[in-house]
C-alpha positions as CSV (number, residue, x, y, z in Angstrom):
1,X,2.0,-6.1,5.6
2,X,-1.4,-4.0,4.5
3,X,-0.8,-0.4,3.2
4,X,-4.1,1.4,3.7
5,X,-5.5,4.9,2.5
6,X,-5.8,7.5,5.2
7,X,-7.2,10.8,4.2
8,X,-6.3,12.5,7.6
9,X,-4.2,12.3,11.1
10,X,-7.3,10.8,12.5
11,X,-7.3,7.7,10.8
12,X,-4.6,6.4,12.7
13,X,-4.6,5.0,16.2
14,X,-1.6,4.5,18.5
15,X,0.1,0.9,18.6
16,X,2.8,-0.6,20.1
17,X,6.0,1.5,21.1
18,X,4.1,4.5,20.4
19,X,4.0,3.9,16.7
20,X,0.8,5.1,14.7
21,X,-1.0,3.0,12.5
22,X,-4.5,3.3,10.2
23,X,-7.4,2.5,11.9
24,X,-9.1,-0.5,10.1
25,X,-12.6,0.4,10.6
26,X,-11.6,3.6,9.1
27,X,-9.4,3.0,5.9
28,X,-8.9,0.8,2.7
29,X,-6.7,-1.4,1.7
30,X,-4.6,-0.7,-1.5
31,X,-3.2,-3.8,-3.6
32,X,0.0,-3.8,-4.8
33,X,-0.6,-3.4,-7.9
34,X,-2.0,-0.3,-7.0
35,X,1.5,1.2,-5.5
36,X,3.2,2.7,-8.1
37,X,6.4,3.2,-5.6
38,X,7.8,1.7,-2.8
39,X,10.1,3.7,0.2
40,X,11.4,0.6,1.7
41,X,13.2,1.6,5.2
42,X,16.7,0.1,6.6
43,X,19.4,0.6,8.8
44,X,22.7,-0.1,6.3
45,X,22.3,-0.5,2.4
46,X,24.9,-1.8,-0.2
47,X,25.9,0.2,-3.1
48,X,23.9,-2.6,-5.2
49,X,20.7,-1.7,-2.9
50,X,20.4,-4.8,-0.9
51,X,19.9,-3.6,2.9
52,X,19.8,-4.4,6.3
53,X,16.5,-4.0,8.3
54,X,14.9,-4.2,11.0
55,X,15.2,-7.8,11.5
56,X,11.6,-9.2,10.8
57,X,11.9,-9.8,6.8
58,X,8.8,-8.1,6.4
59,X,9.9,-5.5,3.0
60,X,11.4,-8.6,1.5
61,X,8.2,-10.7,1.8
62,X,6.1,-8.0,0.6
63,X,8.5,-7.1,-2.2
64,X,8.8,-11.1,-3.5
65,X,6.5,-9.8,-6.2
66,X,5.8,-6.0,-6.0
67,X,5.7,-4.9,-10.0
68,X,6.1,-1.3,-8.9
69,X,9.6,0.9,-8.3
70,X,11.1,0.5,-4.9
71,X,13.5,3.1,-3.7
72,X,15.0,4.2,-0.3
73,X,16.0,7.2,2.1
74,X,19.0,7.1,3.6
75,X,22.5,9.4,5.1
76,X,25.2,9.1,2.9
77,X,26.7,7.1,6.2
78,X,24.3,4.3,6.2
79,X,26.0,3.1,2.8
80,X,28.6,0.5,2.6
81,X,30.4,-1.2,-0.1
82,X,28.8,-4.5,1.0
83,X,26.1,-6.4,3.4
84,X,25.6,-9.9,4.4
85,X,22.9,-11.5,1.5
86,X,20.8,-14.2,2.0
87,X,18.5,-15.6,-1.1
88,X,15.3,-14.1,0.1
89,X,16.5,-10.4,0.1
90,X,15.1,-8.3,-2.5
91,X,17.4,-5.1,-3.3
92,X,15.7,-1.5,-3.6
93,X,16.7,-0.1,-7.2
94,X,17.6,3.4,-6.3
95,X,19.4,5.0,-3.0
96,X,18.8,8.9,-2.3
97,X,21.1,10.8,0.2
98,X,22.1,13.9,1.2
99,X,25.1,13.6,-1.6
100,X,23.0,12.2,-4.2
101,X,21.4,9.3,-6.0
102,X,23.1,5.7,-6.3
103,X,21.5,3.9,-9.4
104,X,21.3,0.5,-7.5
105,X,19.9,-1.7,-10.8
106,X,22.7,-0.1,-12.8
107,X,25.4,-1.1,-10.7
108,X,23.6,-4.6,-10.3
109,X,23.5,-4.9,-13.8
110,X,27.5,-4.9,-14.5
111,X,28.3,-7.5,-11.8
């Protein structure tokens, strides 16, 4: 994965299944240790914040050592008591819904 600056709508292009991604000629690449926080998307997350994706392994990859806070969006519904875990996922520290925060690390913490 390579998170770029953009500094407007057109430095992006249209891509594959009509997503929109930044045009390389056009934008920069940031290091990670340039990303202070991380959004990291899913479908279903665990109270501890380990989550199920989109099925490439991508976030986990990139997240194998991101020094920066990673956090995630999500409806109160998409949280479960637990997922599957396999030894390459990487949990996100902090849940926010519509109902409030879950303090992922904390909970980790006092298993």
């Amino acid at each position: 994965m390579d998170f770029r600056i953009i500094t407007s709508f057109d430095d992006l292009e249209t891509v594959y299944m009509d997503l929109r991604e930044p045009v390389i000629e056009r934008t920069e690449t940031v290091e990670k240790t340039a990303i202070d926080l991380q959004i990291v998307p899913g479908v279903v997350y665990s109270d501890e914040g380990y989550r199920i994706g989109f099925g490439g392994g991508y976030y986990d990859r990139y997240l194998t050592d991101y020094p920066g806070e990673r956090l995630s969006l999500a409806f109160k519904v998409q949280t479960a008591l637990n997922v599957p875990v396999e030894e390459h996922d990487i949990p996100v520290n902090k849940i926010i819904t519509e109902n409030g925060v879950i303090q992922c690390r904390m909970l980790r913490e006092r298993i």
